[in-house]
N, C-alpha and C positions, 0 to 999 in steps of 0.2 A: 437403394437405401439412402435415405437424406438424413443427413446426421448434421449435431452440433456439437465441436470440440470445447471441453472445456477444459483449463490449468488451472492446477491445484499448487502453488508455491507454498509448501507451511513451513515451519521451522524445524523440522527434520530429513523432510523428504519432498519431492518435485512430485508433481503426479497428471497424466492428460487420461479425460476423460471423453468417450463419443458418447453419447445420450440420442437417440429418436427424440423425434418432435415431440411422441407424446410422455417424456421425460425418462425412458426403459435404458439401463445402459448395457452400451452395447461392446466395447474395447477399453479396455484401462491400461495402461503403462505406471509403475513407479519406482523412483530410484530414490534411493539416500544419496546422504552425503554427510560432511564432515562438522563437527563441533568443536570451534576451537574458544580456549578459554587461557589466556594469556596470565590472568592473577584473579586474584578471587571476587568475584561478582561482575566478572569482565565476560561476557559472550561474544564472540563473532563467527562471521560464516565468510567463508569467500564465493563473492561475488561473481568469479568465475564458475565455481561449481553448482550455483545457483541458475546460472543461465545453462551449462552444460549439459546438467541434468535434466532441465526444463526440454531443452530441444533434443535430445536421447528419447526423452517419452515421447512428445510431440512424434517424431519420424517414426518411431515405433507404432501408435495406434493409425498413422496416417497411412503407413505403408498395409496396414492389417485392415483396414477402411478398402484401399484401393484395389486391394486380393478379393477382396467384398464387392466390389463395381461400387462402393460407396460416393458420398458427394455432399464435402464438410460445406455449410449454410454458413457459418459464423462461429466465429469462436468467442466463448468470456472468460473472464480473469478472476479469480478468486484469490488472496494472498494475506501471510501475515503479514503487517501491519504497518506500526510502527518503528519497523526495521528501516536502518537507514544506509545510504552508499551513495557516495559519492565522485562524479566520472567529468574524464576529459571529455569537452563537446568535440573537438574536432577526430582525437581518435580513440574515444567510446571505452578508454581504461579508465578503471577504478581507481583513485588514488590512497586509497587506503581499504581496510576489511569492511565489509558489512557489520555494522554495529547494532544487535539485534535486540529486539523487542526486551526479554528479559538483564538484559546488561544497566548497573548500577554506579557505573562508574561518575558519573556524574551528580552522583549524592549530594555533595557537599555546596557544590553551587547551586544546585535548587533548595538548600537548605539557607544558604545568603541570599537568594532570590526571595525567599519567604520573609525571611528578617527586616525586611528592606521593605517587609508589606505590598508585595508585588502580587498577592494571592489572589486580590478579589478582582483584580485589571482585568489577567489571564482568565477567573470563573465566568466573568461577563463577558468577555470579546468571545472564550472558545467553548467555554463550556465546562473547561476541564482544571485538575486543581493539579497546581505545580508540580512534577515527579521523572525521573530519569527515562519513566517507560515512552516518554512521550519523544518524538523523530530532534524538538527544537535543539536541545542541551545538546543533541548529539550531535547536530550538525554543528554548532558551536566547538565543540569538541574535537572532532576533526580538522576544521578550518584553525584553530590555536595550536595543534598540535603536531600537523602532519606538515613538510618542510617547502616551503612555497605555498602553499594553500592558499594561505590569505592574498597574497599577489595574487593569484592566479583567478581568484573569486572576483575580485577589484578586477581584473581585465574581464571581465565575463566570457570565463575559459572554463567554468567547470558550473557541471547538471546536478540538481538533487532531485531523486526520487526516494519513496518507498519502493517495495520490492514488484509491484504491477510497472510504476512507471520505468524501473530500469530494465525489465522486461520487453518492453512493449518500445524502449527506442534500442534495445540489441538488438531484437527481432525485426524493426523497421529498419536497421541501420543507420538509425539517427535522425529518421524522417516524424518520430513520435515521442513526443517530449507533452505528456500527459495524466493525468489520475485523476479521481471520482472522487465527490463529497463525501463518501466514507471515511477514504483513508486521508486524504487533507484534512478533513478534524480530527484524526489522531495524531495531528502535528505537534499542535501548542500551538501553529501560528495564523492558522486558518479562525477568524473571523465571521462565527455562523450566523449571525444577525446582519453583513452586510453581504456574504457569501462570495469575500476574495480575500486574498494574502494580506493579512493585518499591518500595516506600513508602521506602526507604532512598535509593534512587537519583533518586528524586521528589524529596527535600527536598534534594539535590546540589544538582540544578540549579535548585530553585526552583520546581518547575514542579506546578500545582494538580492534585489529580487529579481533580475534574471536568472536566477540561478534555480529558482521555481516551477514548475509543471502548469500548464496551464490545467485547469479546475472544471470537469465536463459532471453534467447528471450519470446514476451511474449506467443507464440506460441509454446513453448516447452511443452514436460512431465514430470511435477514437481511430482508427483510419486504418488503412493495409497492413499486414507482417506480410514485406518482403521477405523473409526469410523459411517463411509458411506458406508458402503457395500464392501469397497475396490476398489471402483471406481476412476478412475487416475483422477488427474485433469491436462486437455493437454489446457489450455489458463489463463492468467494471463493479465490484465488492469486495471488502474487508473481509477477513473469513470470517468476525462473530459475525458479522450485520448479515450474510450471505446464510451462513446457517439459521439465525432467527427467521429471515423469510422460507430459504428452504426445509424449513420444521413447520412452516403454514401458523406462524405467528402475526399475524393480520389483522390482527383488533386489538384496541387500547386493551391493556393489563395484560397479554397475553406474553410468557418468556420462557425465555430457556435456557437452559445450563449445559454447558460444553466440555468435556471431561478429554483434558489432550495434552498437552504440554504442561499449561496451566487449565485453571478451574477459571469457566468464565460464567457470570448470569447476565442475562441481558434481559431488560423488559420494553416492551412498545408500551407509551409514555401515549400513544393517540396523534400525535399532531402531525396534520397529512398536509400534503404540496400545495400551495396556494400560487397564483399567478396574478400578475396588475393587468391591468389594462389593454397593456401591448403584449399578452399573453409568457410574460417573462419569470420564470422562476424568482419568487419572493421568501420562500422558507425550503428549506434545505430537505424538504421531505419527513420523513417519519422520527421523532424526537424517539432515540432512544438512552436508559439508563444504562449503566454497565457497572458493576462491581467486578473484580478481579482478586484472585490469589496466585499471586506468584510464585512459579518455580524455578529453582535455582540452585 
C-alpha cells in the first residue's frame, strides 16, 4: 500500500490524513485542542498544542500504515491561515501565544492605518484591504508587546511563520523555515505583482526580514520532516485555496463556500501561471476572490 500523508492543522483540531494514490482515504487521526480567549475579540492557541497534536496524529496513522506493510510517498500541508507565532531560531520556543486568524485585537491600528490613507498602497502591492485578520498587525503586535521582542528581532534571533511554516521547522528541527504563495498572501506583506516580501510594507511595521519564511509554489519540495521519518513534504495550501481546488473548482467563475469555523466563498477569478523566458514563475498562479464572515 503506497500512501500520501496529509496534515490537516485548522483552528480547532490537528488532523493526519493517508489517501491512496488514486485520492481513497485510507487512516485518519484527529485531536482537539484548546481555545483560549484572554479578553474580548482576543483568540489564541498555543503553539505547543498545535504541534503536539499534529505529531499525536501523525505517529498515530503512521504507526496504522506500518501494521498495513504501508509506504508513506510524501506528505502535504493544509492549514489555517493567517494565524501567526512567533519562535526562537536557535531553540525553536514560541515567544508568545499563537495569535489566530479570528482575533481582533488590532482594530484600532488598522483603523490609523486607514486614516492615514494607507488602503490603496496595501490593495495594489497584496491584494488585500487593511484588517486585523491579516498575519501583518499581528506580528507587529507581538514584537511591541511581548518583553524583548523587538531586540531580539533586531539580532535576528526570532522566526515568523503561519501555522504550515511553524510546522514544517518543528518537525524539521529547524532545518525548514518555509511557506507557499497561499499563505504569504494572506499576510498583508507579501507582494503579489513582484512575488517577494514587500521591503516597503516591511519597514511600516518594523518588521526584520529575516525574520520571514522563504516563499516556494505551492507544489514545490519544501525539504525532509526529520521528525517524520524524513519524509519530504512536496505540497503546501491555505485551507480555503486547498478546499476550492479539492471541490474541483478549475475553471474561471467556478467557487465555493466552506461552512467551518467561519463562512468562507471563494471564486477562481481565471488567471493561470505564466512563466518569462528563463521559465520563472511571473504570476502567482490562479487569482482568487474571497469574501469572509467572521466568527467570534
Amino acid at each position: 500500500m503506497n500512501g500520501i500523508l496529509a496534515i490537516d492543522q485548522g483552528t480547532t483540531s490537528s488532523r493526519a490524513i493517508i489517501f491512496s494514490k488514486s485520492g481513497k482515504k485510507l487512516i485518519s487521526s484527529q485531536l482537539e485542542f484548546k481555545q483560549f480567549f484572554p479578553k474580548n475579540g482576543w483568540v489564541e492557541h498555543n503553539p505547543n498544542e498545535i504541534w503536539s497534536t499534529t505529531l499525536k496524529a501523525l505517529k498515530q496513522v503512521i504507526n496504522k500504515a506500518k501494521k498495513l506493510k504501508g509506504h508513506i510517498l510524501t506528505i502535504g500541508i493544509t492549514n489555517q491561515r493567517e494565524t501567526t507565532i512567533l519562535w526562537n531560531k536557535k531553540s525553536g520556543k514560541p515567544i508568545y501565544n499563537a495569535i489566530v486568524w479570528q482575533d481582533r485585537r488590532t482594530q484600532d491600528y488598522c483603523k490609523l492605518l486607514k486614516k492615514k490613507n494607507y488602503e490603496n498602497l496595501f490593495r495594489n502591492k497584496t491584494g488585500l484591504f487593511i484588517d486585523p485578520y491579516f498575519s501583518a498587525t499581528k506580528i507587529k503586535w507581538i514584537l511591541d508587546n511581548v518583553e524583548g521582542a523587538r531586540e531580539k528581532a533586531s539580532q535576528g534571533k526570532l522566526s515568523f511563520g503561519t501555522v504550515d511554516t511553524y510546522l514544517m521547522s518543528f518537525l524539521s528541527d529547524g532545518a525548514v523555515h518555509a511557506t507557499d504563495m497561499t499563505n504569504a498572501s494572506r499576510t498583508m506583506l507579501y507582494n503579489i505583482n513582484t512575488l517577494e516580501w514587500d521591503h516597503e510594507l516591511m519597514q511600516l511595521f518594523d518588521i526584520p526580514l529575516d525574520m520571514m519564511p522563504d516563499v516556494k509554489p505551492s507544489n514545490a519540495d519544501f525539504g525532509s520532516l526529520s521528525n517524520v521519518k524524513n519524509i519530504s513534504v512536496c505540497g503546501v495550501l491555505g485551507d480555503q485555496q486547498a478546499a476550492l481546488f479539492g471541490q474541483g473548482c478549475l475553471d474561471t467563475g467556478e467557487s465555493k463556500s466552506t461552512y467551518g469555523t467561519g463562512c468562507f466563498l471563494m471564486t477562481n477569478t481565471g488567471a493561470k501561471p505564466s512563466f518569462n523566458d528563463s521559465g520563472l514563475l511571473t504570476t502567482i498562479g490562479y487569482s482568487i476572490d474571497e469574501d469572509v464572515i467572521y466568527a467570534l
